[in-house]
mmCIF file as Biopython writes it, N, C-alpha, C and O atoms, coordinates in Angstrom:
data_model
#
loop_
_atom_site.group_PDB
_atom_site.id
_atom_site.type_symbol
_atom_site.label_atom_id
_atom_site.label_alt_id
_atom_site.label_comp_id
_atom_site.label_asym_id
_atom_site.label_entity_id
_atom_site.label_seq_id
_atom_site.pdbx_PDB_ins_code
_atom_site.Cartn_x
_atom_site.Cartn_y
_atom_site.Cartn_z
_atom_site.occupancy
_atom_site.B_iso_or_equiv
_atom_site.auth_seq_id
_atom_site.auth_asym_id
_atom_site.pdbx_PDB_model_num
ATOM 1   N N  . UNK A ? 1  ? 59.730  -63.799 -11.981 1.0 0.0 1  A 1 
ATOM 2   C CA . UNK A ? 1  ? 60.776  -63.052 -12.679 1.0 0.0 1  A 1 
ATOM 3   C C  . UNK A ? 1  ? 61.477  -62.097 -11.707 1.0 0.0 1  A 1 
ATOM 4   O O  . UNK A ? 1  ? 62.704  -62.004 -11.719 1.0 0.0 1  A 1 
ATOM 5   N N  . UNK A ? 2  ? 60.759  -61.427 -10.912 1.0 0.0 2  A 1 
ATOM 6   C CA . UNK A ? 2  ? 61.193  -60.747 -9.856  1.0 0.0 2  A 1 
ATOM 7   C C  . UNK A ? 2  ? 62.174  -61.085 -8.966  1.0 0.0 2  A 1 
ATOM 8   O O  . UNK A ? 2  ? 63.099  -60.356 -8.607  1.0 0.0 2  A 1 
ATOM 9   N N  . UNK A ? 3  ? 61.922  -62.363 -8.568  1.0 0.0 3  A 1 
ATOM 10  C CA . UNK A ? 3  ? 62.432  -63.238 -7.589  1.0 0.0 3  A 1 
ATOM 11  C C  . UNK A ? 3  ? 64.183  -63.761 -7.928  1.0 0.0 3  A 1 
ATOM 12  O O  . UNK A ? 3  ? 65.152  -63.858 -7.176  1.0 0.0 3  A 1 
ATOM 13  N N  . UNK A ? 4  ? 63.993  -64.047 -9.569  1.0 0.0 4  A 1 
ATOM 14  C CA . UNK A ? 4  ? 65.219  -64.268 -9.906  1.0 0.0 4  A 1 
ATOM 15  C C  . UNK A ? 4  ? 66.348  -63.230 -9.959  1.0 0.0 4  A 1 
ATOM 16  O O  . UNK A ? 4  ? 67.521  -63.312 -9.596  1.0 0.0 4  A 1 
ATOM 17  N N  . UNK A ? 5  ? 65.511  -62.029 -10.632 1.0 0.0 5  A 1 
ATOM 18  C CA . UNK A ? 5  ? 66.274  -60.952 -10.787 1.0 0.0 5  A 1 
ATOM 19  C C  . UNK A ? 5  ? 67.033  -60.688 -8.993  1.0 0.0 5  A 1 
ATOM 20  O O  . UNK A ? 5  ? 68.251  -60.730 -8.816  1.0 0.0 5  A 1 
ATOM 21  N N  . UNK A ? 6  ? 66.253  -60.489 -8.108  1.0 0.0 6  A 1 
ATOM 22  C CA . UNK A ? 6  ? 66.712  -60.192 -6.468  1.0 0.0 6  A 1 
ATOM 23  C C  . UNK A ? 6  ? 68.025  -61.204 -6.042  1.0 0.0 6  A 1 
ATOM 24  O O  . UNK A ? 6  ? 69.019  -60.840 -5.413  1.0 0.0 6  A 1 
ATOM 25  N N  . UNK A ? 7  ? 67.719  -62.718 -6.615  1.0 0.0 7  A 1 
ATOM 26  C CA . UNK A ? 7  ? 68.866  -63.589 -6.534  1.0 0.0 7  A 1 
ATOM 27  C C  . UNK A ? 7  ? 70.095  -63.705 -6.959  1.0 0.0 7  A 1 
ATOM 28  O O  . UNK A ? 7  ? 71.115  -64.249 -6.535  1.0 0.0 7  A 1 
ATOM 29  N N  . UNK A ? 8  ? 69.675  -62.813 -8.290  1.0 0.0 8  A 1 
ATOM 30  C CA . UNK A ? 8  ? 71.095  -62.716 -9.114  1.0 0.0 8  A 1 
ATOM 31  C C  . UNK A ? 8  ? 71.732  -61.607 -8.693  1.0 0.0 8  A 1 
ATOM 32  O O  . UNK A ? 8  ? 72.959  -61.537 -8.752  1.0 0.0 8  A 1 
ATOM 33  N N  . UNK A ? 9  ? 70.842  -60.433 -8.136  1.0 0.0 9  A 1 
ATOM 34  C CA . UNK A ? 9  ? 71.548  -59.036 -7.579  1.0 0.0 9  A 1 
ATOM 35  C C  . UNK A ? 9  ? 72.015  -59.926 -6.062  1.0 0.0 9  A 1 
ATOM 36  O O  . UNK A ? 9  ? 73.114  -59.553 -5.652  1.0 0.0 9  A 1 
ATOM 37  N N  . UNK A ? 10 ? 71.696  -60.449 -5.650  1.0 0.0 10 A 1 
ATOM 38  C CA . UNK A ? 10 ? 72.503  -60.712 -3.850  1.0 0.0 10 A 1 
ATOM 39  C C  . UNK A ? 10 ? 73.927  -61.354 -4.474  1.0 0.0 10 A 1 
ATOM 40  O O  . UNK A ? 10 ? 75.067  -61.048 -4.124  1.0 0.0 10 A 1 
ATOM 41  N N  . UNK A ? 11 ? 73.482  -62.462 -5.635  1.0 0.0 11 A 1 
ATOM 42  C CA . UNK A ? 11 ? 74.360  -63.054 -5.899  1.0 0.0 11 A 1 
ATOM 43  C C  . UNK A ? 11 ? 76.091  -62.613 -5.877  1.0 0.0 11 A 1 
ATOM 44  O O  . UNK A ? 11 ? 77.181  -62.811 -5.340  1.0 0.0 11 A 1 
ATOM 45  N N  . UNK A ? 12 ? 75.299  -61.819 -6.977  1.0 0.0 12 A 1 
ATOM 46  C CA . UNK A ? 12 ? 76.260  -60.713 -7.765  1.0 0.0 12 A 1 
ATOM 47  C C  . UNK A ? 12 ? 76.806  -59.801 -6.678  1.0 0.0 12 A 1 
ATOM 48  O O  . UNK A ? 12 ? 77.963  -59.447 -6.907  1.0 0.0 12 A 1 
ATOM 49  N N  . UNK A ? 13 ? 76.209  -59.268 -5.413  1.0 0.0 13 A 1 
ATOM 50  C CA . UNK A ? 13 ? 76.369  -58.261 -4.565  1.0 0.0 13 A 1 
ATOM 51  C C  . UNK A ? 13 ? 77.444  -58.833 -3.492  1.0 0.0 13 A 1 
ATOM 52  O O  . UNK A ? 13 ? 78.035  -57.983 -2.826  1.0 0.0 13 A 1 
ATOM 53  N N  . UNK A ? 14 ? 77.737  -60.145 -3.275  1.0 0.0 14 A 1 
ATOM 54  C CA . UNK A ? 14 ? 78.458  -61.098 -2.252  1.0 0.0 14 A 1 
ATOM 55  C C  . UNK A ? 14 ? 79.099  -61.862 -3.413  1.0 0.0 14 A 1 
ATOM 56  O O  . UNK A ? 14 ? 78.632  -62.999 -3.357  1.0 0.0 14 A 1 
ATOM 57  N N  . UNK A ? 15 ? 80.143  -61.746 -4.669  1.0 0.0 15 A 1 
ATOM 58  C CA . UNK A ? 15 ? 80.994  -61.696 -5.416  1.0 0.0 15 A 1 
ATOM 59  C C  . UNK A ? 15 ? 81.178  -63.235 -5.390  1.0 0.0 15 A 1 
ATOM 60  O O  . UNK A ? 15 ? 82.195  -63.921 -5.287  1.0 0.0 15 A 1 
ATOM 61  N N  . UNK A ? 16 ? 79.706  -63.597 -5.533  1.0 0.0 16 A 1 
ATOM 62  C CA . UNK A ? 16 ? 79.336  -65.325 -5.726  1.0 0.0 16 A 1 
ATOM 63  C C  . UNK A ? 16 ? 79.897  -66.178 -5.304  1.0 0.0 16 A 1 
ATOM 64  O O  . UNK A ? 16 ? 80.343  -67.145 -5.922  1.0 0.0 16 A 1 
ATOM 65  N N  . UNK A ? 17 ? 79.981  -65.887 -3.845  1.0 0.0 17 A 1 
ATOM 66  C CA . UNK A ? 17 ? 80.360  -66.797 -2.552  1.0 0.0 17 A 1 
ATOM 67  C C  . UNK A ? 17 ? 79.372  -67.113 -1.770  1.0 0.0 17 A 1 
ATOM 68  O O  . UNK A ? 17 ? 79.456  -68.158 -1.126  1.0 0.0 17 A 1 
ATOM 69  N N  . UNK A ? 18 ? 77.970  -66.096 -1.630  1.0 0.0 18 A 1 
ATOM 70  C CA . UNK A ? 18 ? 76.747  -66.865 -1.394  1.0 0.0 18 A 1 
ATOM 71  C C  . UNK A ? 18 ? 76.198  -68.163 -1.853  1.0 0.0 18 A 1 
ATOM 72  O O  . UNK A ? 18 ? 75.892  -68.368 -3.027  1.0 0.0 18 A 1 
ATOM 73  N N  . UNK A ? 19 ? 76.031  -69.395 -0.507  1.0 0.0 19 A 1 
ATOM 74  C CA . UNK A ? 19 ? 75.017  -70.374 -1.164  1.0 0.0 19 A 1 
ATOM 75  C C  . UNK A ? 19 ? 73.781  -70.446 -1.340  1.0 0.0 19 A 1 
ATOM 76  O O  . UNK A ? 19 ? 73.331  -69.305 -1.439  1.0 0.0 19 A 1 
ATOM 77  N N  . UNK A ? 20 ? 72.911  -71.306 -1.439  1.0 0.0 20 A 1 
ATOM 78  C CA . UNK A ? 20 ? 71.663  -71.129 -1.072  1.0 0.0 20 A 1 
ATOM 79  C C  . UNK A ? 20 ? 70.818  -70.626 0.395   1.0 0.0 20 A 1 
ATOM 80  O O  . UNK A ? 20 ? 69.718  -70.083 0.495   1.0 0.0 20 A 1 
ATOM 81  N N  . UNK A ? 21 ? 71.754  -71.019 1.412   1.0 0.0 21 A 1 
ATOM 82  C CA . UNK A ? 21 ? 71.509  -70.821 2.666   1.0 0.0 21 A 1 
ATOM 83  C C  . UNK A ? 21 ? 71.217  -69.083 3.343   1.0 0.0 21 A 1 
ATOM 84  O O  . UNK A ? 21 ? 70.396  -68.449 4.006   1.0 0.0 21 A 1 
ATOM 85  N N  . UNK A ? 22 ? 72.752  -68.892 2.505   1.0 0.0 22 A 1 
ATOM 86  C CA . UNK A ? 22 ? 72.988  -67.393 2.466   1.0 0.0 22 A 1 
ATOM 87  C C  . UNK A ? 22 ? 71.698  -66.485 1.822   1.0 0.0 22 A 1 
ATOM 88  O O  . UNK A ? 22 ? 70.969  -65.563 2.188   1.0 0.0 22 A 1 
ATOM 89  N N  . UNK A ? 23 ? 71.881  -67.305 0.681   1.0 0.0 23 A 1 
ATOM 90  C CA . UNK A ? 23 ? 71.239  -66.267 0.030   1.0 0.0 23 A 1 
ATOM 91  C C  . UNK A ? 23 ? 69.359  -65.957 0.249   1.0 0.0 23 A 1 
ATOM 92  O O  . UNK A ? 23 ? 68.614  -65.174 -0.341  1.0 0.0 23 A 1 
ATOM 93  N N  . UNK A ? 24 ? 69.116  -66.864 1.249   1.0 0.0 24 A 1 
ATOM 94  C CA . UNK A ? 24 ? 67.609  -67.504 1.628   1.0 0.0 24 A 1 
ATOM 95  C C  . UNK A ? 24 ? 67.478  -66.294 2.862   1.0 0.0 24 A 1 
ATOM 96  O O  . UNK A ? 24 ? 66.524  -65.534 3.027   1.0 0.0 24 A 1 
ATOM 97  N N  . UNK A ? 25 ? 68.747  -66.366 3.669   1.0 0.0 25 A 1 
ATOM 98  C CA . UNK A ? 25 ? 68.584  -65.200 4.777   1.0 0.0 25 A 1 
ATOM 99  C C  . UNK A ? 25 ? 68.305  -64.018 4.209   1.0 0.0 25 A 1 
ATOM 100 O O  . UNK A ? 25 ? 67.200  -63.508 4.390   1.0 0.0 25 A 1 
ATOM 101 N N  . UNK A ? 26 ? 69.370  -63.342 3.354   1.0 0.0 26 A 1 
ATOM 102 C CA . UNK A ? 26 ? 69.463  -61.754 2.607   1.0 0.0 26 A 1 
ATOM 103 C C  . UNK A ? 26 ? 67.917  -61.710 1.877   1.0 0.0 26 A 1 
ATOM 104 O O  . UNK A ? 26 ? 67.352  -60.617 1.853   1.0 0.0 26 A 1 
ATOM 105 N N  . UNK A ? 27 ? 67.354  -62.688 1.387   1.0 0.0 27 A 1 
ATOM 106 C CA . UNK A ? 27 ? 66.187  -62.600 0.540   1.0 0.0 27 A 1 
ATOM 107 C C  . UNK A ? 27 ? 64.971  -62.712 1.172   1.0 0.0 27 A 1 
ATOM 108 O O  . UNK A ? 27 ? 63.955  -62.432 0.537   1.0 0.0 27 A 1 
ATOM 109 N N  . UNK A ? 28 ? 64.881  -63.193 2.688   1.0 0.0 28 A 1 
ATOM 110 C CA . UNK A ? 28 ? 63.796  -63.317 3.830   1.0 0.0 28 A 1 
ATOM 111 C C  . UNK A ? 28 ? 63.999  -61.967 4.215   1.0 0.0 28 A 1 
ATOM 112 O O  . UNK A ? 28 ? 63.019  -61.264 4.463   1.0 0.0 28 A 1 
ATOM 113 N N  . UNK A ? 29 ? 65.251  -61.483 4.300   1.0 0.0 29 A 1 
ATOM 114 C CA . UNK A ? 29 ? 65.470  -60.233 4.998   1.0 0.0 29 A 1 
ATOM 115 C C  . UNK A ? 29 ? 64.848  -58.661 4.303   1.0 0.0 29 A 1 
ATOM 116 O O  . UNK A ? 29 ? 64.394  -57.620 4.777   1.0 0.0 29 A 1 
ATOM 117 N N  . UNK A ? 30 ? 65.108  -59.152 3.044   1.0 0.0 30 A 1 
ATOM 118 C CA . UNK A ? 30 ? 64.432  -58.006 2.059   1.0 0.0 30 A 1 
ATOM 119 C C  . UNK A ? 30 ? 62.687  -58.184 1.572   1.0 0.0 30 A 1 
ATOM 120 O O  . UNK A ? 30 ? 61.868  -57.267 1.515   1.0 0.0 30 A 1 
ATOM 121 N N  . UNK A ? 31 ? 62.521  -59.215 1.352   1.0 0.0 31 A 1 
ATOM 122 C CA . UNK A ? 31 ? 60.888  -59.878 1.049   1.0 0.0 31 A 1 
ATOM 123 C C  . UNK A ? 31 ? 60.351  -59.591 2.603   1.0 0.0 31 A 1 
ATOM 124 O O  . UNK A ? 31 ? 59.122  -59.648 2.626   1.0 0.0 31 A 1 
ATOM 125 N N  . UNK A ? 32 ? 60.984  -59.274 4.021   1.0 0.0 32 A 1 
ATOM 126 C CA . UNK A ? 32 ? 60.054  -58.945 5.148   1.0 0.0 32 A 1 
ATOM 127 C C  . UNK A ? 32 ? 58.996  -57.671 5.295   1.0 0.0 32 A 1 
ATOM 128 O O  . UNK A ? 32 ? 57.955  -57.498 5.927   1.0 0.0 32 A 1 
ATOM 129 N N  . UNK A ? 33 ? 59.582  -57.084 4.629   1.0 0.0 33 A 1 
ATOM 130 C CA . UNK A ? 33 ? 58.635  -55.460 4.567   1.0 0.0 33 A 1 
ATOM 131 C C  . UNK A ? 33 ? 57.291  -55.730 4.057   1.0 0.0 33 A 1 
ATOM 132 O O  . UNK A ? 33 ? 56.276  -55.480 4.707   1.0 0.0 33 A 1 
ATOM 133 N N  . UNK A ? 34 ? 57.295  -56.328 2.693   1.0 0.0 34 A 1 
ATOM 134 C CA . UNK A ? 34 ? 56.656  -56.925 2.412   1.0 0.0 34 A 1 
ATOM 135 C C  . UNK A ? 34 ? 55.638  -57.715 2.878   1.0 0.0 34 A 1 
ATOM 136 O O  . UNK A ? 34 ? 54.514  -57.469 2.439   1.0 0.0 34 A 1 
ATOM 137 N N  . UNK A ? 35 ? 55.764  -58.567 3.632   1.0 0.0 35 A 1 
ATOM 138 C CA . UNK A ? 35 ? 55.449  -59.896 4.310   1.0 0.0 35 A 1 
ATOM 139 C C  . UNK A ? 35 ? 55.425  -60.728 3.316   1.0 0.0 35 A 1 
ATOM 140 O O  . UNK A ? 35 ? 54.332  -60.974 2.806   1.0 0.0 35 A 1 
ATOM 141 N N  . UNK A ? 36 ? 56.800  -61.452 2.731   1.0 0.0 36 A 1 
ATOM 142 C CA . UNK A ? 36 ? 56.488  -62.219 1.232   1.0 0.0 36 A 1 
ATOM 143 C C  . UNK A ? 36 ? 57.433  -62.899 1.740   1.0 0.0 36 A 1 
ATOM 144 O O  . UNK A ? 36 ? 58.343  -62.133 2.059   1.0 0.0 36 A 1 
ATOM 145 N N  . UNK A ? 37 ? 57.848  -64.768 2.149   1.0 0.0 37 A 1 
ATOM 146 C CA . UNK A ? 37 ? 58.824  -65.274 1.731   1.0 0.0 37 A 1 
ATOM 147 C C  . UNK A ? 37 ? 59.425  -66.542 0.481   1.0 0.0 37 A 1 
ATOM 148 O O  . UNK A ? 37 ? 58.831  -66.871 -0.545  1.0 0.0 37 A 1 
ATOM 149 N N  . UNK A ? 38 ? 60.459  -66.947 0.870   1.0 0.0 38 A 1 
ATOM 150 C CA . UNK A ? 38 ? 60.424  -67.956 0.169   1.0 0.0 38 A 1 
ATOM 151 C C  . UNK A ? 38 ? 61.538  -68.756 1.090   1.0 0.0 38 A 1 
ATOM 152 O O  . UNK A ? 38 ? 62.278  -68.433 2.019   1.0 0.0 38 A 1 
ATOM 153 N N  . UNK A ? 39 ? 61.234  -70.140 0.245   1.0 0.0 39 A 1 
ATOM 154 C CA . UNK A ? 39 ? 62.058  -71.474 0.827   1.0 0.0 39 A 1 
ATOM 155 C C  . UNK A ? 39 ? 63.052  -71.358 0.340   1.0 0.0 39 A 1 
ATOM 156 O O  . UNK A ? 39 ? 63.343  -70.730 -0.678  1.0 0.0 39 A 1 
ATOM 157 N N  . UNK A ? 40 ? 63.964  -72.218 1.320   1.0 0.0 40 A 1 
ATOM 158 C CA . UNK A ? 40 ? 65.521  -72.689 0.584   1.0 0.0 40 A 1 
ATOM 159 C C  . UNK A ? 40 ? 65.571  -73.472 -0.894  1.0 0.0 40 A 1 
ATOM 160 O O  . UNK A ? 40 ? 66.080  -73.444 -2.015  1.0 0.0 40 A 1 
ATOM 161 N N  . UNK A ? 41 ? 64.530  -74.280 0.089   1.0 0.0 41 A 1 
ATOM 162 C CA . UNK A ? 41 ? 63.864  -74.911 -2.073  1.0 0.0 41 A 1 
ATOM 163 C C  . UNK A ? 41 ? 63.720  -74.523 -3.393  1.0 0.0 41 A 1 
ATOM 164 O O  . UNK A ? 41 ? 64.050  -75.133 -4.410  1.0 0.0 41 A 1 
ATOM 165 N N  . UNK A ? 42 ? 63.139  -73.334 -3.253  1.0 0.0 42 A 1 
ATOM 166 C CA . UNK A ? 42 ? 62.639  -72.901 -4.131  1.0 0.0 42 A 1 
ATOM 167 C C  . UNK A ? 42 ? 63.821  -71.734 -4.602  1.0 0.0 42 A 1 
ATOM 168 O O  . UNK A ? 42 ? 63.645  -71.337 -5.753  1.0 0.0 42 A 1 
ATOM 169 N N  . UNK A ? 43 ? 64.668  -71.299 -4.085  1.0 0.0 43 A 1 
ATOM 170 C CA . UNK A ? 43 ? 65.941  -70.602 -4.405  1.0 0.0 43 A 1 
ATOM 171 C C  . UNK A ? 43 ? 66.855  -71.164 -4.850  1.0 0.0 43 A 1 
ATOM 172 O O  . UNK A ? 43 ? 67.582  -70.621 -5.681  1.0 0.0 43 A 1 
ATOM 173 N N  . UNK A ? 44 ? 67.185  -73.197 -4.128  1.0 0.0 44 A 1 
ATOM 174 C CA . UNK A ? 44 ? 67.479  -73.849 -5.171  1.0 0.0 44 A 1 
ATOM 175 C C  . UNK A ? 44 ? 67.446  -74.124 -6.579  1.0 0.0 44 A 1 
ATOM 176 O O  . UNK A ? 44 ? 68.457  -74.386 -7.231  1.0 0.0 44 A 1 
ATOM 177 N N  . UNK A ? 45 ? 65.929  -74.047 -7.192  1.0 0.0 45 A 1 
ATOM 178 C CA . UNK A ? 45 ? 65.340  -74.535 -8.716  1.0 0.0 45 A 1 
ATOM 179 C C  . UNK A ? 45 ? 65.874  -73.374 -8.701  1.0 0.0 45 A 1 
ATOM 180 O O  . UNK A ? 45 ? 67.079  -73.612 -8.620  1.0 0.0 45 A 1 
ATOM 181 N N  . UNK A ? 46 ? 65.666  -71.783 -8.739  1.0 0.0 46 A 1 
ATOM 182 C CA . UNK A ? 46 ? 65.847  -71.112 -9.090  1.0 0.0 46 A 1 
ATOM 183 C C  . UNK A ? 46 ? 67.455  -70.902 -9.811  1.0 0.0 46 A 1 
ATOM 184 O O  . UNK A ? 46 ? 67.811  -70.917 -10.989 1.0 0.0 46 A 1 
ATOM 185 N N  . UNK A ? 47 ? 68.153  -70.721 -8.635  1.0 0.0 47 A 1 
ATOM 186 C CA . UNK A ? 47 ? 69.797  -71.117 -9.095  1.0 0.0 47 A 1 
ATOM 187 C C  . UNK A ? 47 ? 70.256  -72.015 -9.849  1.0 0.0 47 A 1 
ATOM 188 O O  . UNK A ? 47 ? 71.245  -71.713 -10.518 1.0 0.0 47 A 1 
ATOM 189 N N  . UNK A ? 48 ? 69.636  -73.509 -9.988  1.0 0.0 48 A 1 
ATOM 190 C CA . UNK A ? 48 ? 69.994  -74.507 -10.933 1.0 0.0 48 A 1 
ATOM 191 C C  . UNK A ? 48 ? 69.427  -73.914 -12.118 1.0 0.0 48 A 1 
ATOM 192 O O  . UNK A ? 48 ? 70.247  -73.704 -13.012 1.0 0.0 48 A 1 
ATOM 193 N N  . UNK A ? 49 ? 67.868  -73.491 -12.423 1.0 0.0 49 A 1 
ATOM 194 C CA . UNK A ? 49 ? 67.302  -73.058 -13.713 1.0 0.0 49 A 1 
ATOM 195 C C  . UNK A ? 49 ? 68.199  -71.596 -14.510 1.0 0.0 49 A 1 
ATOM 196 O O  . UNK A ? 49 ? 68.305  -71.390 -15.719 1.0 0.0 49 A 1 
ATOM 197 N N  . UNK A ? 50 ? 68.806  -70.658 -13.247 1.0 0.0 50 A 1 
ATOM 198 C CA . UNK A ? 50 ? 69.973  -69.293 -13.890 1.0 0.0 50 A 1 
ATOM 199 C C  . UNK A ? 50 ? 71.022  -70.194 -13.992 1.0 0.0 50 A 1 
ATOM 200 O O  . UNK A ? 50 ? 72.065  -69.644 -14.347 1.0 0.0 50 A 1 
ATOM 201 N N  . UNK A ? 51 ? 71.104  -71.334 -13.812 1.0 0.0 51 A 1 
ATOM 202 C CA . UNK A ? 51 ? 73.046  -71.920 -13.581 1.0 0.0 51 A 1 
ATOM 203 C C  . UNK A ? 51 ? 73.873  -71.035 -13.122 1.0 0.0 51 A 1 
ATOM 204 O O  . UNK A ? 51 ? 74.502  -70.303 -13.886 1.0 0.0 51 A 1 
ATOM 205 N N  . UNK A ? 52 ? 73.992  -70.975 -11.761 1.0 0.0 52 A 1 
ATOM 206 C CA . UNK A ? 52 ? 74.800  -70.051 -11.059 1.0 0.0 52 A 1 
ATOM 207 C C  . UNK A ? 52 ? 74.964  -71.065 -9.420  1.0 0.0 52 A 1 
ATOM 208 O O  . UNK A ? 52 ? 74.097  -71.102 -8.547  1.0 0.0 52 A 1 
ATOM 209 N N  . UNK A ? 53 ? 75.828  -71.533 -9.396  1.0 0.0 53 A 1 
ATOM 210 C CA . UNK A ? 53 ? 76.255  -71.820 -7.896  1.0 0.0 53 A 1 
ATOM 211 C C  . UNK A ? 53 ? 77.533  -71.269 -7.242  1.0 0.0 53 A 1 
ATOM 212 O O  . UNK A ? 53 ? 78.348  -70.797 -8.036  1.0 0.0 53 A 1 
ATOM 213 N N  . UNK A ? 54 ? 77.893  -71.241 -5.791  1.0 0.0 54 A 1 
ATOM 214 C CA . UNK A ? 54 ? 78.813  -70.154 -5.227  1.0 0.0 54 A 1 
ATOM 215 C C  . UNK A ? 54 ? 80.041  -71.096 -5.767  1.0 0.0 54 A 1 
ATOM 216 O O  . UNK A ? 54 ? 80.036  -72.232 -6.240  1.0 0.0 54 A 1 
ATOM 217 N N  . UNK A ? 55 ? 81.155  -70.108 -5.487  1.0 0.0 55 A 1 
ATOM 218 C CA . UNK A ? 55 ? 82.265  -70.563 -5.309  1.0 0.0 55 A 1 
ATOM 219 C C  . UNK A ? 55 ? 83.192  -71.320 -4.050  1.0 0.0 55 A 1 
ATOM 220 O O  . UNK A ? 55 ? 83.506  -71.038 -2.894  1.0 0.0 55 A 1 
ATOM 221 N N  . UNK A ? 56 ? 83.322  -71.953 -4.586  1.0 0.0 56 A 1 
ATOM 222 C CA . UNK A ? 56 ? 83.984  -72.390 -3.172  1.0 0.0 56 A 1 
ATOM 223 C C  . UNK A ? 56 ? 85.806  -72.742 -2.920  1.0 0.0 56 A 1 
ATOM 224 O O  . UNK A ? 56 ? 86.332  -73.449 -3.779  1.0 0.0 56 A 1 
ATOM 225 N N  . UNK A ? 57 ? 86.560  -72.302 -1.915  1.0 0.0 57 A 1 
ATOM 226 C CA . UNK A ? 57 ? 87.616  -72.478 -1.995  1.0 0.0 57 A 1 
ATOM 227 C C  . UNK A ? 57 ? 88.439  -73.175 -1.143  1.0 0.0 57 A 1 
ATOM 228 O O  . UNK A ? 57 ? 88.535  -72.860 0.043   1.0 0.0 57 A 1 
ATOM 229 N N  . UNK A ? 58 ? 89.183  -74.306 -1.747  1.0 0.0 58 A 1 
ATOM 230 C CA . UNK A ? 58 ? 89.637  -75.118 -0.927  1.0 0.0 58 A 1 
ATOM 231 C C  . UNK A ? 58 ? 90.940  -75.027 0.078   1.0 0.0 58 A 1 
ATOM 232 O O  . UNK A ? 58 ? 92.068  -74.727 -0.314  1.0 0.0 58 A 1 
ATOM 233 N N  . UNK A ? 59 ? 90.661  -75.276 1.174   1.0 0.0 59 A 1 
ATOM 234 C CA . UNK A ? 59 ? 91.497  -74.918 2.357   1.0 0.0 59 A 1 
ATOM 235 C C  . UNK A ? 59 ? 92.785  -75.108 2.162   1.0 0.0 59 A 1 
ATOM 236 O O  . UNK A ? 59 ? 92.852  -76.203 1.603   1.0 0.0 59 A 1 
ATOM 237 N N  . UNK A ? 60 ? 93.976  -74.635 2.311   1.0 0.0 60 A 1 
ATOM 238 C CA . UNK A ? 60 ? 95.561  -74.697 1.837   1.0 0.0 60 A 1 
ATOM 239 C C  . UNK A ? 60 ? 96.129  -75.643 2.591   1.0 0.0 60 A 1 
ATOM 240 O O  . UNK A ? 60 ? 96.276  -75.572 3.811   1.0 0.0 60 A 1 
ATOM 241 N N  . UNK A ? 61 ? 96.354  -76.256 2.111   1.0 0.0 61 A 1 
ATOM 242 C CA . UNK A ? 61 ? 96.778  -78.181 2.775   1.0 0.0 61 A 1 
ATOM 243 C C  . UNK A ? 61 ? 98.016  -78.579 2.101   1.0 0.0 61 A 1 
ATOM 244 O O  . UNK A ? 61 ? 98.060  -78.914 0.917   1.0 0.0 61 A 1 
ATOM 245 N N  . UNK A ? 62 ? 99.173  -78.523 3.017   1.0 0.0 62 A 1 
ATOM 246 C CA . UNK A ? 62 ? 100.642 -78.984 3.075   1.0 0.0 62 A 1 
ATOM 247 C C  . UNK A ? 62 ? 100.975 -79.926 1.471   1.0 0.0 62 A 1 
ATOM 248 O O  . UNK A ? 62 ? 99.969  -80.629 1.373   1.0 0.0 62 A 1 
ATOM 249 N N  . UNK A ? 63 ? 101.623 -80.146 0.596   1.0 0.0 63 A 1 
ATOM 250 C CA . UNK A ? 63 ? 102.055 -80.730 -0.547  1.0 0.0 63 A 1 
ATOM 251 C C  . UNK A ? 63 ? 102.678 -82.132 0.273   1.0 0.0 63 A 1 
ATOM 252 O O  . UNK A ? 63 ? 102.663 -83.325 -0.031  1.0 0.0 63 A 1 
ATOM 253 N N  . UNK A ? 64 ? 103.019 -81.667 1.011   1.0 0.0 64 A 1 
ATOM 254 C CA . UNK A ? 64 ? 104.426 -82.944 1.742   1.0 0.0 64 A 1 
ATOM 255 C C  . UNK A ? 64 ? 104.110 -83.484 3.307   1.0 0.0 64 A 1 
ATOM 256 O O  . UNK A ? 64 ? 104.388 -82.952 4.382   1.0 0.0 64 A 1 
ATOM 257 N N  . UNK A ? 65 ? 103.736 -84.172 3.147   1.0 0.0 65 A 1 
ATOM 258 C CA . UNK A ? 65 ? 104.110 -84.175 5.102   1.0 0.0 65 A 1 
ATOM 259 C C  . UNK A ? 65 ? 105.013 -84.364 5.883   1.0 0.0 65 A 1 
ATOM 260 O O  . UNK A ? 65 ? 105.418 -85.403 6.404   1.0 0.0 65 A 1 
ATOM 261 N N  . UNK A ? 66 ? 105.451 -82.968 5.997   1.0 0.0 66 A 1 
ATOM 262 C CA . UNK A ? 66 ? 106.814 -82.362 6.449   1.0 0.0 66 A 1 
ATOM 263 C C  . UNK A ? 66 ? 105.992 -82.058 7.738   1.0 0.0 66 A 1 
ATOM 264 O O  . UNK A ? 66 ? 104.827 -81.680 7.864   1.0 0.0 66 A 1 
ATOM 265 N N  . UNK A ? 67 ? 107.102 -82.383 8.792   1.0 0.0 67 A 1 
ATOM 266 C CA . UNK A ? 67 ? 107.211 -82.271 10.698  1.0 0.0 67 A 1 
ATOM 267 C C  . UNK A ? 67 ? 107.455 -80.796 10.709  1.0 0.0 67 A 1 
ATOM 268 O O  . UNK A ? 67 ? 107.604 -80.202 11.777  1.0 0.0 67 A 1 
#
């Protein structure tokens, strides 16, 4: 429960443009004090089980192919 709650605050904290990748660093980075980590894996299930994936935005690409 912990774990999710920390995912949804990074989530939420990087205006849900974090992926899993991202969000595996910020969450190794905070679980280190600790000595606690987790996998990319397992932040996966996590995100599919909250339904939350980043946003993503597609690169601005010409209408016409104009010279």
């Amino acid at each position: 429960a912990g774990l999710k709650q920390r995912i949804l605050r990074i989530f939420a904290e990087f205006k849900q443009r974090y992926d899993v990748m991202k969000i595996h660093h910020e969450l190794n980075l905070e679980l280190q004090p600790l000595q606690l980590r987790c996998s990319p894996r397992r932040i996966s299930r996590l995100m599919k089980k909250l339904d939350i994936h980043s946003v993503t935005v597609n690169k601005w690409k010409a209408a016409s192919a104009s010279k």
